[in-house]
C-alpha positions as CSV (number, residue, x, y, z in Angstrom):
1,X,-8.0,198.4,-45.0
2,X,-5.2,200.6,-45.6
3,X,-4.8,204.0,-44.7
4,X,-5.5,205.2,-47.9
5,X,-9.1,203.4,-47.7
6,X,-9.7,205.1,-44.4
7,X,-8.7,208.5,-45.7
8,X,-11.1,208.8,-48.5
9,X,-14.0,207.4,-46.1
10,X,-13.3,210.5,-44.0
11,X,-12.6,212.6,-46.2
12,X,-16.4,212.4,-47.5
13,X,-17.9,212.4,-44.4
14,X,-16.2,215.6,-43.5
15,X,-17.7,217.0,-46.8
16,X,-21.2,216.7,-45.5
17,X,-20.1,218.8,-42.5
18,X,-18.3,221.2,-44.8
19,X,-21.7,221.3,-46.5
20,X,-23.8,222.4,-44.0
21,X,-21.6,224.6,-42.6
22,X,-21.5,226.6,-46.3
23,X,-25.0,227.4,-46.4
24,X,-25.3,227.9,-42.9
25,X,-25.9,232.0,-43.0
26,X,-28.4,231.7,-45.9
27,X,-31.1,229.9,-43.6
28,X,-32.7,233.1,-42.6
29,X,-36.2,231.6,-43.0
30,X,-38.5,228.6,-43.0
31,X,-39.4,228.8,-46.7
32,X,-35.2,228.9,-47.5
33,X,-34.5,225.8,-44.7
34,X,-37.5,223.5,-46.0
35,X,-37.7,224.4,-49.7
36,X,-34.5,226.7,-50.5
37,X,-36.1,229.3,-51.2
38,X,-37.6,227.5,-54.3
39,X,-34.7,228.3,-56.6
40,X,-32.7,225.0,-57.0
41,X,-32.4,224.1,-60.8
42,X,-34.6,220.8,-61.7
43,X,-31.7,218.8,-62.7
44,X,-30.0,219.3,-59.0
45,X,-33.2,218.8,-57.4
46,X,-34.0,215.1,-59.5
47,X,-30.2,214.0,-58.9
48,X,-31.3,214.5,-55.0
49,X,-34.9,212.7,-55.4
50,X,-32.8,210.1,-56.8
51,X,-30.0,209.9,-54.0
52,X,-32.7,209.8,-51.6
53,X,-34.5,206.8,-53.1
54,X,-31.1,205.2,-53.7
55,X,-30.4,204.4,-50.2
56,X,-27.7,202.1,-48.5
57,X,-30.5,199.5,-47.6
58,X,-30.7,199.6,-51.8
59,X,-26.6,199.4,-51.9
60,X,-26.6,196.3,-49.5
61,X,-30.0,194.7,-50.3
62,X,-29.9,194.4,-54.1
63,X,-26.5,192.6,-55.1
64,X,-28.0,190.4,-51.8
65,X,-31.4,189.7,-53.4
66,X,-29.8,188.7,-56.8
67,X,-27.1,186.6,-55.8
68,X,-29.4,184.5,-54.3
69,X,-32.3,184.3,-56.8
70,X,-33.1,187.1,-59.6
71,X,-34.4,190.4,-60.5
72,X,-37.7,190.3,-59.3
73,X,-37.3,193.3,-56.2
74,X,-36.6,195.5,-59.9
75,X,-40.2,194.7,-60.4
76,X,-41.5,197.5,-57.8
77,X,-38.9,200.1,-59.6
78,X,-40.1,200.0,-63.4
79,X,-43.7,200.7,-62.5
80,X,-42.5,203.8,-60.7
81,X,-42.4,205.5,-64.5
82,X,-45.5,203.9,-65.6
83,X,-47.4,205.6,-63.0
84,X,-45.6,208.9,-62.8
85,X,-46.4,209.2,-66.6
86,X,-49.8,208.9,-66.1
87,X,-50.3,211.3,-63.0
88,X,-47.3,213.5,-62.4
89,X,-48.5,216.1,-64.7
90,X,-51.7,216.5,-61.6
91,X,-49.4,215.6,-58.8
92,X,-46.9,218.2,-58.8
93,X,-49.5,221.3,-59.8
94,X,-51.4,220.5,-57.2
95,X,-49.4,220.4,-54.4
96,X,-47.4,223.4,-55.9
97,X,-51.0,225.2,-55.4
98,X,-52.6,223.5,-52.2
99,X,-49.8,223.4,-49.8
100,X,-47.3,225.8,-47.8
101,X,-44.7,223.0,-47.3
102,X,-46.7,220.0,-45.6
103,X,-47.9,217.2,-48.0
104,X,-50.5,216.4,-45.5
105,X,-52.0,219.6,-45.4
106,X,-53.5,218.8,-48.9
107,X,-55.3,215.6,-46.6
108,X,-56.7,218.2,-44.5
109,X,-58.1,220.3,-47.1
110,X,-59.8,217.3,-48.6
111,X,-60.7,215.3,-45.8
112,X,-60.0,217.7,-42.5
113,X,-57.8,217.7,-39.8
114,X,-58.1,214.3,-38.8
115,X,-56.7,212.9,-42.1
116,X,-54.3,215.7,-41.7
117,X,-52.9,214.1,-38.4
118,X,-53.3,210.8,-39.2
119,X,-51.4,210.7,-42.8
120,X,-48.4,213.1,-41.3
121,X,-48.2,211.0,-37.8
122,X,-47.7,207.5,-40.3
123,X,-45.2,209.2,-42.2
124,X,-43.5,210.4,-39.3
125,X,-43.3,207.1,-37.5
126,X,-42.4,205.1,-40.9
127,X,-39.5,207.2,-41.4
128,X,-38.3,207.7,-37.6
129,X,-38.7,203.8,-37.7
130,X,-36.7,203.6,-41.2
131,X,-33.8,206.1,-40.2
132,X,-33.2,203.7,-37.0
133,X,-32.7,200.7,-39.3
134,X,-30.5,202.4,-42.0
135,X,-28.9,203.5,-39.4
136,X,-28.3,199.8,-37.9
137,X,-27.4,198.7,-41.6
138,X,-24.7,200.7,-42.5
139,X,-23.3,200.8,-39.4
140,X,-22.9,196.7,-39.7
141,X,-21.4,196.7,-42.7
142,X,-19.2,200.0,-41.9
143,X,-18.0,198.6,-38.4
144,X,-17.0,195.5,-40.4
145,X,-15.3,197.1,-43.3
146,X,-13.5,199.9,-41.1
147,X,-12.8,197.2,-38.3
148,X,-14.1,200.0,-35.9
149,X,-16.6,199.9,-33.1
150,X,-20.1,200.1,-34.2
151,X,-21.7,202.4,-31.5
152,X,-18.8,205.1,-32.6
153,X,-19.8,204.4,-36.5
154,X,-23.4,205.4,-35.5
155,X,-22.4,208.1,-33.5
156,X,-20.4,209.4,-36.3
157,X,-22.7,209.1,-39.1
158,X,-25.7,210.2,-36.6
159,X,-23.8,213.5,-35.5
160,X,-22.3,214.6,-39.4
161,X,-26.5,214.3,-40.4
162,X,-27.4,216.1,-37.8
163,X,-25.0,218.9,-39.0
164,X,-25.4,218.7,-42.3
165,X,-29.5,219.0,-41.8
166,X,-29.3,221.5,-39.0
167,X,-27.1,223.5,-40.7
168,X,-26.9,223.4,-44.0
169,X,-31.2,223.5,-44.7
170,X,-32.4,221.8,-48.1
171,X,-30.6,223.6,-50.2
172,X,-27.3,221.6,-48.4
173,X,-28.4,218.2,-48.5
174,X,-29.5,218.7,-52.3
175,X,-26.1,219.7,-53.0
176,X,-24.5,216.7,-50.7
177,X,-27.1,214.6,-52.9
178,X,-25.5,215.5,-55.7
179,X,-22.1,214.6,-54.5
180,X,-23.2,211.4,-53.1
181,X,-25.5,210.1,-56.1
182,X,-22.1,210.7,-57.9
183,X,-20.2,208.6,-55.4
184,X,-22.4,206.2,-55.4
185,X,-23.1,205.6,-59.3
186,X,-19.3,206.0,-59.4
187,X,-19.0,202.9,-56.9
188,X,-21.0,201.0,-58.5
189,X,-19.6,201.0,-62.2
190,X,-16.7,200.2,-60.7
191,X,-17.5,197.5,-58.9
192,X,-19.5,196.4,-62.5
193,X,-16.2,196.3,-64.6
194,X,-14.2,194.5,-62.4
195,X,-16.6,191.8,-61.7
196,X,-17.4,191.5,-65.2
197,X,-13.2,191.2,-66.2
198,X,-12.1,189.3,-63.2
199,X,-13.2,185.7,-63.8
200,X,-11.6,184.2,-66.9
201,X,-13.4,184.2,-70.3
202,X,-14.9,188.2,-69.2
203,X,-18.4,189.4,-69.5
204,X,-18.8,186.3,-72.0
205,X,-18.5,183.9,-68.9
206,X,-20.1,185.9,-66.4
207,X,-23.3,186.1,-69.0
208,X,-23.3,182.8,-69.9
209,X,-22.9,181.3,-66.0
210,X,-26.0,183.9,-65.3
211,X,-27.7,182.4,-68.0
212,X,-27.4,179.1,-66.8
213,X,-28.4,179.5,-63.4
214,X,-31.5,181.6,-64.8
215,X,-30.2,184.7,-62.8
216,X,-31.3,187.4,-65.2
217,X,-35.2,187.0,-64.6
218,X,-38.6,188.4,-63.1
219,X,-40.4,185.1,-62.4
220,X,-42.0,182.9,-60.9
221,X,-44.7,184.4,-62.8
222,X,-47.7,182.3,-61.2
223,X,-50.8,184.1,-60.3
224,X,-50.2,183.8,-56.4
225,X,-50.4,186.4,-53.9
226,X,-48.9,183.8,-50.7
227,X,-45.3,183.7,-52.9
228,X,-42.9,186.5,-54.0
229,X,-43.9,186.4,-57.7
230,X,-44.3,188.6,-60.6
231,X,-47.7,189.8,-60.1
232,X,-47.4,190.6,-56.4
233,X,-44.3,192.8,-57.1
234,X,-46.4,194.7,-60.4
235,X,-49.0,195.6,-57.3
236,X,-46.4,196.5,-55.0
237,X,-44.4,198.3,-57.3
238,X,-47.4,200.8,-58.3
239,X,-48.8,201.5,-54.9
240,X,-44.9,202.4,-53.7
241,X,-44.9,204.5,-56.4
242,X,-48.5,206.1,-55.5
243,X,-47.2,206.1,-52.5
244,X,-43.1,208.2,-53.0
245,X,-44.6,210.7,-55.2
246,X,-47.6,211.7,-54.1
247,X,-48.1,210.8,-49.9
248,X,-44.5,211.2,-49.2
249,X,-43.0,214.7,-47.7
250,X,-39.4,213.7,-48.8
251,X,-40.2,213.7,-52.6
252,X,-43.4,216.3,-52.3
253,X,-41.1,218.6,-50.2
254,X,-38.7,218.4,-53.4
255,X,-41.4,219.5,-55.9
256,X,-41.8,223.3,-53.7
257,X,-38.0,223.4,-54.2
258,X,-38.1,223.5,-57.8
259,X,-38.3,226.8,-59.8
260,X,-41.7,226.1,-61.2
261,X,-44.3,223.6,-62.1
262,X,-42.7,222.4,-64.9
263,X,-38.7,222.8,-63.2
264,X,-40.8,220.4,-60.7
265,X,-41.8,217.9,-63.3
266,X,-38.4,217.4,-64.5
267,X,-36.9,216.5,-61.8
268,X,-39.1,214.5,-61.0
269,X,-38.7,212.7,-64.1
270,X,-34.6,213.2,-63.8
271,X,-35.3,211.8,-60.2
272,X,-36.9,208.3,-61.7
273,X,-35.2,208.2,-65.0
274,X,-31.6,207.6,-62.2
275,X,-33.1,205.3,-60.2
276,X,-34.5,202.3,-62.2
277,X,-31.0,202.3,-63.6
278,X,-28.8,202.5,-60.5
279,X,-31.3,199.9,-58.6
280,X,-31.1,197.6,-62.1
281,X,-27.1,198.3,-61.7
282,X,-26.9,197.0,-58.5
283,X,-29.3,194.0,-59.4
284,X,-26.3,193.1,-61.8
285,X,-23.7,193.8,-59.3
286,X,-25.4,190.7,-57.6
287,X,-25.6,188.7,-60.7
288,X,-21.9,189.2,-61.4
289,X,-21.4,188.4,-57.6
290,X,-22.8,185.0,-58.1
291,X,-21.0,184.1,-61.9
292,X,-17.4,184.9,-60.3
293,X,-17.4,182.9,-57.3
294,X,-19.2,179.9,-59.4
295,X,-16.6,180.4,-62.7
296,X,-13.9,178.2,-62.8
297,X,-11.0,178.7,-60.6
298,X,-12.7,181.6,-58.4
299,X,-12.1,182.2,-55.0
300,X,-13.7,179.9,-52.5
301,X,-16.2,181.8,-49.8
302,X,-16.5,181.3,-46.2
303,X,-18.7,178.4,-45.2
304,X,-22.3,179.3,-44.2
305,X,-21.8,183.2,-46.0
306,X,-25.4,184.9,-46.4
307,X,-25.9,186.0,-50.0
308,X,-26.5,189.6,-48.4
309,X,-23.1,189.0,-46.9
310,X,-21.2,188.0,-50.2
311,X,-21.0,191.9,-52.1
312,X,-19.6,193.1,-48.5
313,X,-16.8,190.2,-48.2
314,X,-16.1,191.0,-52.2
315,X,-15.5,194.5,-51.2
316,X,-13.1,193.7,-48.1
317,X,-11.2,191.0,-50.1
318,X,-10.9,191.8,-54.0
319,X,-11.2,195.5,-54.2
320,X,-7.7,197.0,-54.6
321,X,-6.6,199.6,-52.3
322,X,-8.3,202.8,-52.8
323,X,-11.0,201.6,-54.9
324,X,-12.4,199.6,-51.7
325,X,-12.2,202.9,-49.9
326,X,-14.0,204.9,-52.6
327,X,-16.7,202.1,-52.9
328,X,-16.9,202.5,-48.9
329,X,-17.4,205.8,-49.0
330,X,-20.1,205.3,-51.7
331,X,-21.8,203.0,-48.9
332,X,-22.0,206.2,-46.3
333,X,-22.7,208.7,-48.7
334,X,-26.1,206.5,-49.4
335,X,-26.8,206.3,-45.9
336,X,-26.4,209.9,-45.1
337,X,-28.2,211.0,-48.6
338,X,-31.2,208.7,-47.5
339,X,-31.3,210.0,-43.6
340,X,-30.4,213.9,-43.8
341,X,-33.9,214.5,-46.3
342,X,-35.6,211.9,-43.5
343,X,-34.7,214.3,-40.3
344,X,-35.6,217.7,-42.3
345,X,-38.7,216.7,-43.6
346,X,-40.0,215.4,-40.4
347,X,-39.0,218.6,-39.1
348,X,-41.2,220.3,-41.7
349,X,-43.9,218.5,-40.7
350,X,-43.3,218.8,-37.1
351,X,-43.7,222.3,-37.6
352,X,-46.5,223.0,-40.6
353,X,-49.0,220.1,-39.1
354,X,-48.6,220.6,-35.1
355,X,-46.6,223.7,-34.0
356,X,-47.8,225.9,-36.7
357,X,-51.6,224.4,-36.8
358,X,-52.0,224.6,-32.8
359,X,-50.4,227.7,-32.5
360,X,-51.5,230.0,-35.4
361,X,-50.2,233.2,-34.0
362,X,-46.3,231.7,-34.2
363,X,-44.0,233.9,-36.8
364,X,-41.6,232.6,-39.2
365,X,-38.6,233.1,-36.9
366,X,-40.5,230.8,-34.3
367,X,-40.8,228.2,-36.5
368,X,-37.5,228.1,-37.6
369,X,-35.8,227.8,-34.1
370,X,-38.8,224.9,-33.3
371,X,-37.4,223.2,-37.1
372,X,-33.8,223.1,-35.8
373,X,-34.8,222.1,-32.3
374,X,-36.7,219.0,-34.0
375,X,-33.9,218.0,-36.4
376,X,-31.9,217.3,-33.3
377,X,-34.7,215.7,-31.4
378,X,-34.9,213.6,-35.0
379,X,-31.9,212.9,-35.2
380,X,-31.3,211.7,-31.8
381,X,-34.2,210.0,-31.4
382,X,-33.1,207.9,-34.7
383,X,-29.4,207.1,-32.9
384,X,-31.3,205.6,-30.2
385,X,-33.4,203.4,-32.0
386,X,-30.1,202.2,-34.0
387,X,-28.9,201.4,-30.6
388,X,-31.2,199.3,-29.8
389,X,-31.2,197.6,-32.7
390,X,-27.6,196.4,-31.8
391,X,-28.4,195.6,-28.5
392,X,-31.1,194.0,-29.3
393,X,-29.7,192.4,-32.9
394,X,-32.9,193.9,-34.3
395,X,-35.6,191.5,-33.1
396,X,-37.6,191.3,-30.1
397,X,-39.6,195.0,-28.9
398,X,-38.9,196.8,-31.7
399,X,-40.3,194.0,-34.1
400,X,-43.1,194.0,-32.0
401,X,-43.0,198.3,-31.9
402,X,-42.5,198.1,-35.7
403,X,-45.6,196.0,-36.9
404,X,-48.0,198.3,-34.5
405,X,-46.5,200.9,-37.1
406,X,-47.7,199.0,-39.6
407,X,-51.3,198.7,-38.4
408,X,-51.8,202.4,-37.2
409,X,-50.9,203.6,-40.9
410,X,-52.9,201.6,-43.0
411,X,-54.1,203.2,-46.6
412,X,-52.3,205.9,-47.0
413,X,-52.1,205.7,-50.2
414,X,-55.8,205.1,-50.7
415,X,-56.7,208.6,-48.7
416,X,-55.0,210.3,-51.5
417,X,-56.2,208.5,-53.8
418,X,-59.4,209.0,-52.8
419,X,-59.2,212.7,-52.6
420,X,-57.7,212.9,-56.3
421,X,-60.2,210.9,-58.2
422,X,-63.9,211.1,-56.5
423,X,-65.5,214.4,-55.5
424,X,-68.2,212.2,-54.0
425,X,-65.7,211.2,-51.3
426,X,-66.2,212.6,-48.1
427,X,-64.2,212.8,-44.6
428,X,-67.1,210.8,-43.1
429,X,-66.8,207.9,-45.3
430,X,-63.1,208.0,-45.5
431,X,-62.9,207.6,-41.7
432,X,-64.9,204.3,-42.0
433,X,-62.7,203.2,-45.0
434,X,-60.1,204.3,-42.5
435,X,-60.8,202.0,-39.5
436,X,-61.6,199.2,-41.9
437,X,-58.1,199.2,-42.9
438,X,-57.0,199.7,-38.9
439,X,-59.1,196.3,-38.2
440,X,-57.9,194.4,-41.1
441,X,-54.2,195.6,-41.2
442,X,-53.9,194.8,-37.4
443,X,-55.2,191.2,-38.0
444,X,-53.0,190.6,-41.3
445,X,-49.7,191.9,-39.1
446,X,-50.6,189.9,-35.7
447,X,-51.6,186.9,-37.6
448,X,-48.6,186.9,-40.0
449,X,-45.7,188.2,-38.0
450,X,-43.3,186.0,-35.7
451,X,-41.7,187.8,-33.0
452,X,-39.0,186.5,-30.6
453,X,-40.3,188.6,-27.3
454,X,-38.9,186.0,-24.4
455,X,-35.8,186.9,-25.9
456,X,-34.6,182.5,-26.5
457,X,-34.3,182.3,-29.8
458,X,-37.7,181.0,-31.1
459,X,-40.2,183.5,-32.6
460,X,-44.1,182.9,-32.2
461,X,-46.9,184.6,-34.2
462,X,-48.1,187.0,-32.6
463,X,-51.8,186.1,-32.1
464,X,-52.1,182.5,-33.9
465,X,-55.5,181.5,-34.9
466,X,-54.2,178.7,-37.6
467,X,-56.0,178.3,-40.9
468,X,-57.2,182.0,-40.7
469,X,-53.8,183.2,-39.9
470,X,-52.9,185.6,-43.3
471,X,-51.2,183.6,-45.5
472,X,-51.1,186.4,-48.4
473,X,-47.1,187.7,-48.7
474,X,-46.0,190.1,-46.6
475,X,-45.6,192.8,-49.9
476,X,-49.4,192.4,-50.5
477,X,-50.7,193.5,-47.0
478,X,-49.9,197.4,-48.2
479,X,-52.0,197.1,-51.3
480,X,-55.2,195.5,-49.6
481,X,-55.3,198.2,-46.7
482,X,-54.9,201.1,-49.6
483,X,-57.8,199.3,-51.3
484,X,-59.9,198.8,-48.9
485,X,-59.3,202.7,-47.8
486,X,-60.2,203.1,-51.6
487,X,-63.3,201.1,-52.0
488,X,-64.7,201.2,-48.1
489,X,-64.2,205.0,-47.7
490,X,-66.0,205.8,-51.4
491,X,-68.7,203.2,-51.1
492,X,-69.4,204.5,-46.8
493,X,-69.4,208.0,-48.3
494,X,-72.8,207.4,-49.8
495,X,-74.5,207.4,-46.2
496,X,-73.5,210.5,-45.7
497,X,-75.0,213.5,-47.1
498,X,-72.7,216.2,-47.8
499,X,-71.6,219.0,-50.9
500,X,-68.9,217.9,-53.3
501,X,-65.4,218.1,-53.0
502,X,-63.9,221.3,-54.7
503,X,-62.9,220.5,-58.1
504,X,-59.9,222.1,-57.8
505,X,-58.3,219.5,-55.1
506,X,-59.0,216.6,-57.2
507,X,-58.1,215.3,-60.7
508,X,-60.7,216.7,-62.5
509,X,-59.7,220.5,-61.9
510,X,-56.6,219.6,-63.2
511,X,-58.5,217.8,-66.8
512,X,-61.3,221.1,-66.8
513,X,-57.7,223.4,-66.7
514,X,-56.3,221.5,-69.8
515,X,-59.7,221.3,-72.0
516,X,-59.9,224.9,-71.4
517,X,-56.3,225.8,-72.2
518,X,-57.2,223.8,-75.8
519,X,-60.2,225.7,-76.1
C-alpha cells in the first residue's frame, strides 16, 4: 500500500464524520432524525435504498461466488423487479397511510400487538446479528489490505457509524449513500476495464475463456430443492424481495422519507433499477477474475487461495497505486452505507414499538434523546458481536446464537402477506400459522446446521435424527416457514369467529381506490 492508497481510504472515512456533523443542528425532531423531515428528492432517496442493498458482503461475496461457479446468486436479484411491479403501487400507499415511522406498527393494526412485537423483535435481531458479521467482513479484508490491526479497523469503522448515524439523522446517511453508491459503482467499473484489457487478446479472451468454462450461466436448472439450483434461487429471490420492500424498516423507513407517494415509488424503482446492475457487475468482476488468471501467461495465485479470496489478492497485487486505494475505499463506503441505515432504523423501532407503545405519555423531545441513546447502544452492541466473531473466527456460540435467530423469526414475510391479501385472516389464526412455523423452522435449523461448540475443529448437527434430518437447501428453509405462516395462519383462521379485516389495510382497499378513481 502506498501512502497515497492510505490517504484516499481516510480521506472517505472522514467524510462520513464530516457528514453527520453537517446536519447535526437540523435534528430538532424525531420525524426530521428518522424520516428527514420527509423532503429528500426520490432520486437521492433510491441511490440510498440502493447503497443500502449493495453492501460489502455483496462487494466481497459476488466476484467470490462467480469465480468459482456462475451467476446463479443473480437469480434472487432479477425477481426483486418482477415483484415490485406487481405490488409496489399497494406497498408504499399503504404504509405512507398506516404508519408513523414503524413498519411493524402496520402488523399491529392487522393482527395486534403481538405480531407487532414479534415482526419488529425478528427484524431487530436479524439486523443486530447482520451488522456484527459485516462488521467481521470488512474488517478481514480491510486489516489485510491496510496491513493494520483488525480490532482498530472495527473500532474505526464502528465509531465513524456511530457518528455519522447519531449525528447526522437520515437525512445524513442518505447523502453519505449517495457518495458511497458513487464510490462504489466507481470501483467497480474500474476494476471491470482493467480485468477485461489486462490479459492478452482483451474482452475477446476473457469472453471466450468464460465461455468455455460455462461461467456466464444460471443453472443447474433441475427441479431440486436439496441443491443450489435455478428454481430454489426463483423462490428465494421473490420472498427476499417480499421480504426488503415490504417487512423491512430499512427500505419502508425510506418510503416516509420521500416527498410523496409517488416521489416514494420512484425511488423505489431508482433503488432496484441500481441494484440488479451493480450486483450483475460484480458477478462479472468474478467472471473476469477467473478468465485472467486461467489466460495464457497470467499470473500464478497462491496455492490453496479461496475463490472468495481471489478479487481481494487481485486488489492488493495488480491494482496500480491509487486506484487500489480508491477501490478500498469503495469496500468501506459499502460497509458503512449498509450499517449506518441498520443502527438508525433499529433505533426507530426501538422507539415507535417499545418506548413510545409502553409509555404513551412520552413527547417528541423524549424520544429523540431515547433514539440517540439507542444508536449508541446499537452500535456498540454490533462492535461487540464483531469481536467475537474474531475471537471466535465466526463459529462456535454465535453459530449456535445465530440459528436460534433463525427459528424465533420464522414467516415474516407470510404475516404480511397475510394481512395484504385475505380479510378473512385473523390474529387468532395467524398465531397458530405462527407457532407452526416456530416448530418446523426450529427442526429444519437443528436438524440441518453443524456447529463446532467443543471448540476442536469438527462440527456436529445440532440435534441428528438421520434420514429425517432436513435435507432441503439451506435457501429454501425461508420460503417453507413464510408458507406455512401463509397457508396455516389463513386455513386456522376459519375456527375462529371474528369481523373482517378493514379493507383499507389490505390489497383490496387499494383495487376499490383505483376502480373508483376510473369511475
Amino acid at each position: 500500500m502506498h501512502w497515497i492508497d492510505y490517504l484516499i481510504v481516510i480521506v472517505s472515512i472522514l467524510a462520513a464524520i464530516v457528514m453527520g456533523v453537517w446536519f447535526a443542528h437540523r435534528q430538532k425532531d424525531t420525524n426530521t432524525y428518522f424520516a428527514g423531515g420527509g423532503k429528500i428528492p426520490a432520486w437521492a432517496v433510491g441511490m440510498s435504498i440502493f447503497a443500502t442493498l449493495i453492501s460489502s458482503v455483496t462487494f466481497l461475496a459476488y466476484p467470490g461466488a462467480a469465480y468459482e461457479g456462475n451467476w446463479i446468486l443473480l437469480v434472487q436479484g432479477l425477481m426483486v423487479p418482477i415483484v415490485l411491479l406487481a405490488l409496489i403501487g399497494v406497498i408504499v400507499p399503504l404504509f405512507r397511510r398506516v404508519i408513523r415511522l414503524s413498519t411493524y406498527e402496520y402488523f399491529e393494526r392487522r393482527f395486534g400487538l403481538f405480531a407487532r412485537l414479534y415482526s419488529s423483535f425478528a427484524f431487530t435481531l436479524g439486523h443486530f446479528s447482520k451488522s456484527g458479521t459485516v462488521f467481521f467482513l470488512v474488517s478481514m479484508a480491510l486489516a489485510t489490505f491496510l496491513d493494520v490491526n483488525i480490532y482498530t479497523i472495527v473500532f474505526v469503522l464502528g465509531i465513524t457509524i456511530i457518528v455519522l448515524t447519531l449525528l447526522g439523522g437520515m437525512e445524513a446517511i442518505v447523502w453519505m449513500d449517495v457518495a458511497q453508491g458513487t464510490l462504489l459503482i466507481g470501483g467497480g467499473v474500474i476494476c471491470v476495464v482493467m480485468l477485461l484489457f489486462l490479459p492478452e487478446g482483451g474482452p475477446s479472451e476473457v469472453m471466450h475463456i468464460a465461455a468455455e468454462h460455462d461461467k456466464i450461466g444460471f443453472g443447474p436448472y433441475d427441479y431440486d430443492f436439496t441443491q443450489l439450483t435455478f428454481i430454489v434461487m426463483v423462490l428465494n429471490g421473490i420472498f427476499y424481495a417480499l421480504q426488503k420492500y415490504g417487512t423491512d424498516q430499512t427500505i419502508v423507513q425510506r418510503y416516509l422519507a420521500a416527498r410523496n407517494d409517488h416521489e416514494a415509488k420512484k425511488a423505489a424503482f431508482i433503488g432496484v433499477l441500481m441494484s440488479v446492475p451493480v450486483w450483475a457487475l460484480f458477478m462479472f468482476i468474478g467472471t473476469c477474475l477467473f478468465a485472467y488468471y486461467h489466460a495464457a501467461g497470467a499470473p500464478a495465485l497462491p496455492e490453496g487461495i479461496k475463490a472468495d479470496e481471489v478479487f481481494p489478492y487481485f486488489i492488493s497485487h495488480e491494482l496500480p497505486m491509487g486506484i487500489r486505494g480508491l477501490i478500498i475505499a469503495a469496500l468501506a463506503a459499502a460497509a458503512i452505507s449498509s450499517l449506518d441505515s441498520d443502527l438508525n432504523c433499529i433505533s426507530a423501532i426501538a422507539i415507535q414499538d417499545y418506548y413510545a407503545r409502553f409509555k404513551p405519555g412520552c413527547t417528541d423531545k423524549q424520544q429523540l434523546r431515547f433514539g440517540k441513546f439507542m444508536v449508541v447502544l446499537a452500535g456498540a452492541a454490533a462492535l461487540g458481536v464483531a469481536c467475537l466473531y474474531i475471537s471466535w473466527g465466526g463459529e462456535g456460540v454465535l453459530g449456535a446464537l445465530f440459528s436460534l435467530y433463525a427459528i424465533f423469526s420464522a414467516g415474516i414475510v407470510g404475516i404480511f402477506m397475510l394481512g395484504l391479501f385475505s380479510r378473512r385472516a385473523n390474529k387468532q389464526g395467524l398465531y397458530v400459522g405462527i407457532a407452526a412455523a416456530v416448530i418446523f423452522t426450529a427442526y429444519a435449523v437443528l436438524t440441518s446446521t453443524k456447529v463446532d461448540l467443543k471448540g476442536d475443529g469438527n462440527k456436529e448437527i445440532l440435534l441428528d435424527m438421520g434420514t429425517l434430518n432436513f435435507s432441503h437447501h439451506k435457501y429454501m428453509l425461508g420460503v417453507y416457514s413464510h408458507l406455512i405462516v401463509l397457508v396455516v395462519g389463513y386455513a386456522a383462521s376459519f375456527l375462529f369467529k371474528t369481523p373482517l379485516a378493514d379493507k383499507e389495510l389490505t390489497i383490496y382497499g387499494y383495487l376499490e381506490k383505483r376502480k373508483n378513481e376510473k369511475v
